[in-house]
N, C-alpha and C positions, 0 to 999 in steps of 0.2 A: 662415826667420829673416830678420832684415835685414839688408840688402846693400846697401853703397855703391853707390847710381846712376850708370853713365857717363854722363859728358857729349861734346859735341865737340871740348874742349877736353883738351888729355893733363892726366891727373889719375891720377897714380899710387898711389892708395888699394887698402888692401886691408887689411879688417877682419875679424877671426874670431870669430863673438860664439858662444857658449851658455849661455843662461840667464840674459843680459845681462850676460856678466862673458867676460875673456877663458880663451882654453883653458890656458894658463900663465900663471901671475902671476911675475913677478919679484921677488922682496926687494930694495929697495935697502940699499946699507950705507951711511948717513951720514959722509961724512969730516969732520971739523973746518975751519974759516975756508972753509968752500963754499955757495953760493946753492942753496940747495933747496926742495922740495916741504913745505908742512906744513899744507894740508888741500887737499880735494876736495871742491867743491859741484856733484851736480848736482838743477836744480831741471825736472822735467818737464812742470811747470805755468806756462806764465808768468806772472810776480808773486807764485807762490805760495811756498810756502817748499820745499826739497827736503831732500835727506840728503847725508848724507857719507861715501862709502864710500874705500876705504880701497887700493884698483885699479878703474881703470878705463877701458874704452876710447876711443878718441876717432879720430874719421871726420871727413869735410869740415865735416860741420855742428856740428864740438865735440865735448863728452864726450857719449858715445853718451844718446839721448833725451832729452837737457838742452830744455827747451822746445818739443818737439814737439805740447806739447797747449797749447791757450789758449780763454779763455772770450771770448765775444764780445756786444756788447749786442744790440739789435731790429733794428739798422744793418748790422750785421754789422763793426762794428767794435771791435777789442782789447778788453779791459777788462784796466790796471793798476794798479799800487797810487797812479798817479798821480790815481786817480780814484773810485778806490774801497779804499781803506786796508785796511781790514777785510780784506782779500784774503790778507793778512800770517799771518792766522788760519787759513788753509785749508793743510795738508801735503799733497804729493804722493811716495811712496817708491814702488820699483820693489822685489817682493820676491816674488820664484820665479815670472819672469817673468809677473807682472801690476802693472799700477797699481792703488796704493791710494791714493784722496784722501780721507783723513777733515778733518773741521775739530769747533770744540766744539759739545756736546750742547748746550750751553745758554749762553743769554748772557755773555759773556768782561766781565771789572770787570778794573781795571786788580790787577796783581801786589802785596800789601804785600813782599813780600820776592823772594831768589832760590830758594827751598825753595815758596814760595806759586804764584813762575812753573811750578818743575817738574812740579808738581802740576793745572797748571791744562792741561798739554801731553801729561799721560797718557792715552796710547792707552785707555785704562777708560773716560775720562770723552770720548771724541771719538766723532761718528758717522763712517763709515770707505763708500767704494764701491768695487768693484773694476772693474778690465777687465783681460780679459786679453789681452797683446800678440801670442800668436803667430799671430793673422790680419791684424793692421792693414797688415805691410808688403806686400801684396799687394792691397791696396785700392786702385782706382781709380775717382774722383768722379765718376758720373754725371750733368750740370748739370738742376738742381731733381731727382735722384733720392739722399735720405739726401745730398744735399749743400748749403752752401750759400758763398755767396760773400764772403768775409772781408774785412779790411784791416786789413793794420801799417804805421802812417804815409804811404807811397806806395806801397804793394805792394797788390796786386789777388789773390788766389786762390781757387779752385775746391777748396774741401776738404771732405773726408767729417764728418758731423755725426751721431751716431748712436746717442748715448744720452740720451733723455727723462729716463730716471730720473733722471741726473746733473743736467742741466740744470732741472729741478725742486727738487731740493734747494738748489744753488748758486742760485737765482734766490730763495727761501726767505733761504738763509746771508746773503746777501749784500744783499737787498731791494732786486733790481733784476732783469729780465727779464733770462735769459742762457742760452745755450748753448754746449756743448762742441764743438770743432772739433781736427779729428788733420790734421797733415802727411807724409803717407804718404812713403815713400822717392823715389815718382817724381816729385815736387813740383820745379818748378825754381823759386828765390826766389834770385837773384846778390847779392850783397855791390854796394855802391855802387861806381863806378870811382876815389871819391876814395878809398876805398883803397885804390888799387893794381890791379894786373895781373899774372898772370892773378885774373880775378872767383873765391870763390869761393859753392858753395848754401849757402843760410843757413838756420837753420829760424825757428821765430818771434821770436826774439830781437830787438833794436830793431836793429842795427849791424852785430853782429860775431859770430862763432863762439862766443869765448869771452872773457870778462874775466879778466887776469891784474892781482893786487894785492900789495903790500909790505906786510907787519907793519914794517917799517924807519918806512916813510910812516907808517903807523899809529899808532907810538909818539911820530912828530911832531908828528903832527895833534894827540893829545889830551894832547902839554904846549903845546901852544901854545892847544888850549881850557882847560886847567885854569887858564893864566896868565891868559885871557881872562872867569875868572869863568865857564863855563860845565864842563858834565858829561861826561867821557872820553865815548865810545861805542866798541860792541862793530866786528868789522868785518861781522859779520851785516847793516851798514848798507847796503853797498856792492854785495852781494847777486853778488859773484867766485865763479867756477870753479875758480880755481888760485891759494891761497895761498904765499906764497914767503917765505923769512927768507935773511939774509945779505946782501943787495945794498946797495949804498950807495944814501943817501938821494938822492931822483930819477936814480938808473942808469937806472934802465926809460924814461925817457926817449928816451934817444938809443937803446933798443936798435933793431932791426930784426929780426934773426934768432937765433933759441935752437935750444936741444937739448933735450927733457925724455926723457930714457930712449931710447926709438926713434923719437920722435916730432919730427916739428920743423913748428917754429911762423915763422910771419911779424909783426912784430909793425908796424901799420900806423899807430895814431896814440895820443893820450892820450884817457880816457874823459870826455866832459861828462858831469857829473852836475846829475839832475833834483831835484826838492823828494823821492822816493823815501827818501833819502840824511838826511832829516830825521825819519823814522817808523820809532817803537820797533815791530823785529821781531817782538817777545813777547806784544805787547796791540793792535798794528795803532793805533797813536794817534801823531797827529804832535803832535812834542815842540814843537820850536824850530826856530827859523831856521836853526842850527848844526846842522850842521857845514858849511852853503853861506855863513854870514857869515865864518866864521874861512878858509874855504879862498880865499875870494874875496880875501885878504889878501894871500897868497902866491900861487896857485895858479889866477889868475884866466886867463879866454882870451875875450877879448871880454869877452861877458854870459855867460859862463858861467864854471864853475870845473870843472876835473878833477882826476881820483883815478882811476889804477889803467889799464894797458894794455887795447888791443884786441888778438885774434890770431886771425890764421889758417891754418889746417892744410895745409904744403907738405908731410907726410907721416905718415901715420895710425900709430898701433899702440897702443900703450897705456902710462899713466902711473901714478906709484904715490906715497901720502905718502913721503917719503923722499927721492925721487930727486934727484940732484944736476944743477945746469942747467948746461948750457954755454952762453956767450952765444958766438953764432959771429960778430957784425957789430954794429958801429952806424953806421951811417949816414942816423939819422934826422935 
């Protein structure tokens, strides 16, 4: 199974996974006027859309195989939704340890209604591929053998590349040459040093382990687009691991360091968001400007606008809807 990798750095992780879920789950019991858990996304595909389960573990690189896999063009470089929308359309779940990426049988039209979307995301009408995980964490990249040579933003790696079938279809879905590439456990990928010290492994994700976001901000955001003549949006926009309620409007700001259940987090800076943040999750189509014109109002940072924390994991265990956070420091 998979096993948090040592580094030379002390990293006091230790994770117990079977069947991709841990060996005990915990209930939380929600108490009243508390900052808590109120979803869990993880997405295994980068860009692609993921699930939400309900417990789940989390290791150096985030919730356990959150972005482990990503598509890559002729280049060997990324493919996100910043460049190829459509990507919105393709699901990745993890279920009785193997991935399944289905996306639609047949050309996606936009939604007339919410009952028209449900219906266009039924597993009946998707084609579906599987792999299964219990060999990948012991996979080591032979260079030009089943491997090939990747990049996210300024990152260079040697990862295993191993299924045609996949890469056939996705290059089909998507109508652009592409392949799948897995980030096996021994992969070292360090977090930048502008966030902070000790570094830690990242998996494909752009930044950070994990995005942590406010329904608080949320319900900000979209009175402040409803005022502005534009349309709420969902927070599916934002494409977070760990949704939270209760916090005051910009707390997460200054936090620095949390609690969630056993688990605790570093929280390093505020997230730039990209044109990503503009495209309906449901039908892969960018809508509008908004929600980057209405944020840049308030919420501007340079040329950019943020929404929603980075974090990372000063100690593994596992987190659950429900849980109640402790914020331990702000000293951001």
């Amino acid at each position: 199974m998979f096993g948090v990798r040592s580094t030379t750095h002390t990293y006091p992780l230790i994770c117990v996974i079977s069947k991709c879920m841990p060996h005990s789950m915990h209930t939380p019991t929600p108490a009243p006027d508390v900052i808590r858990v109120t979803k869990l996304h993880v997405y295994p595909l980068k860009g692609a859309a993921g699930f939400s389960p309900q417990h789940w573990p989390v290791d150096e690189r985030g919730l356990r195989h959150d972005r482990r896999f990503m598509l890559v063009d002729e280049t060997g470089n990324f493919i996100s939704q910043r460049t190829c929308a459509r990507l919105a359309l393709v699901r990745a779940d993890i279920i009785s340890n193997e991935l399944h990426i289905s996306y639609p049988a047949r050309a996606q039209t936009r939604p007339k209604s919410e009952e028209s979307a449900r219906r266009t995301h039924d597993v009946a009408q998707r084609k579906k591929l599987l792999i299964p995980l219990e060999t990948l964490a012991i996979l080591t990249p032979a260079l030009g053998h089943n491997s090939i040579r990747v990049q996210v933003w300024d990152d260079f790696l040697e990862v295993p590349a191993l299924w045609p079938e996949v890469d056939a279809a996705m290059s089909e879905f998507l109508g652009q040459a592409c392949r799948l590439a897995y980030m096996p456990d021994n992969t070292m990928r360090l977090t930048s040093i502008t966030r902070g010290e000790p570094r830690r492994n990242l998996s494909f994700a752009d930044a950070a382990p994990l995005l942590l976001t406010s329904e608080t901000a949320l319900d900000d955001l979209n009175e402040r687009l409803r005022q502005a003549g534009s349309t709420a949006i969902p927070m599916d926009r934002f494409r977070a691991n760990i949704v939270i309620q209760g916090a005051a409007l910009a707390a997460d700001d200054h936090w620095s360091d949390l609690t969630i259940h056993n688990v605790k987090f570093r929280a390093s800076n505020s997230c730039k968001r990209c044109k990503v943040i503009t495209i309906d999750q449901t039908t892969g189509e960018f809508q509008s400007r908004d929600p980057i014109l209405t944020l840049a109002t308030y919420r501007g940072d340079g040329k950019s606008v943020t929404f929603g924390q980075h974090l990372l994991v000063e100690r593994a265990g596992t987190i659950s809807v429900g849980d109640a956070i402790t914020i331990d420091a702000c000293e951001r």
